[in-house]
C-alpha positions, 0 to 999 in steps of 0.5 A, a space after each residue: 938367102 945364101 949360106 954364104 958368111 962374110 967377114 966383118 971386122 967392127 971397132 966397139 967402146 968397151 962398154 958396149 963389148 963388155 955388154 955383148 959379152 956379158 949377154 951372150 954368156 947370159 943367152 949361152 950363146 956365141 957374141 957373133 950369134 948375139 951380134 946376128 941375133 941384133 941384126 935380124 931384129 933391127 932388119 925386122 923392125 926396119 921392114 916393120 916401120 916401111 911397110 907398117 903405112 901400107 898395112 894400116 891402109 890395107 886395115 882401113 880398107 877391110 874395115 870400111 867393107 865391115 871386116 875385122 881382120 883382127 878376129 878372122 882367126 878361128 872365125 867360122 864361115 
């Protein structure tokens, strides 16, 4: 990913102004960080949803091999 910033400029209700304003202060963090906090969270549950058939699948198919992938953590071979 590129350090590169671009400029965007957003026309917002001053209701929800007012509630980035008033939890960006809560967070003690900037409204622009707010605002790119938001975005990574909605790209995140966005690739989530994709993917999220494909994981299943994949779940499915380790399953029927009689493995259980949600305790291959600490597991000793």
């Amino acid at each position: 990913m590129s350090d590169e910033r671009v400029g965007m400029n957003l026309r917002l209700s001053p209701e929800k102004n007012n509630w980035l304003n008033k939890r960006a202060a809560e967070m003690g963090i900037s409204k622009n960080g707010l605002v790119t906090l938001i975005i990574d969270k909605y790209i995140d549950d966005d690739n989530l949803k994709r993917f999220l058939p494909e994981i299943l699948r994949l779940k499915d198919e380790f399953e029927k091999n009689g493995i259980d992938i949600f305790n291959l953590v600490g597991e000793k071979k």
